[in-house]
C-alpha angles and dihedrals in degrees: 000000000000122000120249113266110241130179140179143213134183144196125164135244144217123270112267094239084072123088100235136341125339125256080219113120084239133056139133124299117209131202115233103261087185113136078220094059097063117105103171143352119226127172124208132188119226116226103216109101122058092213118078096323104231127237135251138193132218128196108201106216134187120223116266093201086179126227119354093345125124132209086250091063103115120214118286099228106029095220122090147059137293100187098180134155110226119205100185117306090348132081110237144186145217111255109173150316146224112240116279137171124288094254089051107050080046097051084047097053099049085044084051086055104040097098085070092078089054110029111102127225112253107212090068089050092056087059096053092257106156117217090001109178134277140264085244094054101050087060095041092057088048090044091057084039083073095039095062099034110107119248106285110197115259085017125119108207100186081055087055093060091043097057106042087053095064100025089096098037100091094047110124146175127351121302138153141198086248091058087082093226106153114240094240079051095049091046096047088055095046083052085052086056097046098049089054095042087051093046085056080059095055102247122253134113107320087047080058101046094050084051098050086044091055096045084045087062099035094056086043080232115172135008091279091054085050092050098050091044088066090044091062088058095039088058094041100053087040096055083042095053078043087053092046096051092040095046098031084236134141114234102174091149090074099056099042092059100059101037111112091018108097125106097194147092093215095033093057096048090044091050089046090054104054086040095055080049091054095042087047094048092045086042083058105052 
């Protein structure tokens, strides 16, 4: 039997403390959850286990853009991530599955995820950047962000990591700010996402724990959902002063659309830092 073929994309989102979109070149993407979208259902087996294979679901969707958007329209703020099932020429989403082992939901659910480590970040696409950096790669530097920073008092470390290594993870489909999708519609389909993917994964106590650390996140909900935030920003104006350096390019609108936005200590002198690198490379030119 041949293994369902998955694959991922990603784009990045706003902060939920603002009030829509970011002008970021980065923000989240989100797949149509609409019953009218559905075109078809088709179920595949995995072929990982070697015990009954389980069964999953797919419901092919078209695209809803919104008013007056196309499906050539790019992602607004370049940063983010487009995690999306494709069944041919649709996006597509898992829907549910029948009970299987431990190993095998497991197995399902990091083969549902490895087009993270491929998938490439599209807001560096849409600059011309060639062989710009993953989905995968984005989280695993914040997550290393959190792993580095001293002890600040009231702040869990280990629940930093955990949370910059699934705050991407739920991120579907292609959507930008001039879609029109209001920000409460984009995060209840991103909690659509998360439950299936988490059903892939069986349930249980670590589904729901990687539920409880995204909403987390996405409600910018404690001190440790304030200091990744920043993180997000911190890796994202540093990859784009790497890109700069790398390309020869100017990528001011990075750094515009985060100046002025971050809620942390460590976030602001981070930020200062990459940003007096950056003036003292341009000063130099």
């Amino acid at each position: 039997m041949a293994a369902a073929n998955l694959s991922l994309s990603h784009s990045s989102y706003s902060s939920p403390s603002s009030t829509c979109y970011s002008s970021s070149p980065f923000h989240r993407c989100l797949l149509p959850r609409s019953p009218l979208t559905f075109l078809s259902r088709k179920s595949l087996r995995f072929g990982f286990c070697s015990e009954t294979p389980r069964i999953l679901t797919f419901r092919s969707q078209v695209r809803n853009l919104g008013p007056g958007a196309s499906s050539s329209d790019s992602n607004g703020d370049g940063f983010g991530s487009n995690l999306s099932m494709n069944l041919g020429e649709n996006d597509a989403s898992i829907a549910s599955s029948v009970s299987a082992s431990p190993a095998c939901s497991a197995i399902d659910f990091l083969t549902l995820c490895h087009r993270l480590k491929t998938t490439k970040r599209k807001g560096w696409l849409n600059h011309g950047i060639k062989g710009p950096e993953s989905i995968a790669d984005h989280m695993y530097r914040m997550a290393l962000m959190a792993l580095i920073i001293g002890d600040l008092p009231g702040v869990n470390r280990e629940r930093c990591i955990k949370i910059a290594i699934v705050h991407d993870i739920a991120e579907v489909g292609d959507i930008t700010p001039s879609d029109g999708v209001p920000k409460k519609e984009k995060s209840r389909r991103e909690q659509a996402a998360l439950d299936e993917m988490c059903e892939v994964l069986g349930g249980g106590l670590r589904a729901e724990e990687i539920k409880e650390l995204w909403a987390e996140y996405e409600n910018n909900a404690s001190l440790e959902a304030n200091l990744v935030k920043d993180f997000d920003k911190v890796e994202m104006i540093l990859q784009a002063l790497e890109y700069e350096m790398e390309h020869g390019k100017v990528l001011d609108e990075f750094f515009l659309s985060t100046a002025g936005k971050f809620q942390t200590e460590v976030g602001k002198k981070w930020a200062a830092e990459i940003t007096r690198r950056r003036n003292s490379r341009l000063g130099n030119r």
